[in-house]
C-alpha positions, 0 to 999 in steps of 0.5 A: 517542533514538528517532523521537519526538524531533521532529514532523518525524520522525514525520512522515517516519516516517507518510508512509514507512508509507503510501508502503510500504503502498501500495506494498505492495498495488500489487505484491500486486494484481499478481502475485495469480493471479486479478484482482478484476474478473474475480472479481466479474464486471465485465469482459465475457464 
C-alpha cells in the first residue's frame, strides 16, 4: 500500500526522517577530526 495511506504515517515517516538526520549529524560532529570552534578560531589559545 505504500506510506501514503494515511496523515499519520507520513507523519511517522517526517519525524523518523529528522530524528535520523539529526542524529546523523551529532555522531558526525563527533568523530570528525578536527572540531569547528577550534577551526574558527573560538576557543582561547
Amino acid at each position: 500500500m505504500g506510506v501514503m495511506h494515511c496523515p499519520l504515517c507520513v507523519g511517522l515517516a517526517v519525524l523518523s526522517a529528522v530524528r535520523f538526520s539529526a542524529l546523523a549529524l551529532l555522531v558526525w560532529q563527533r568523530f570528525r577530526p578536527e572540531p569547528a570552534a577550534a577551526s574558527a578560531g573560538l576557543l582561547p589559545v
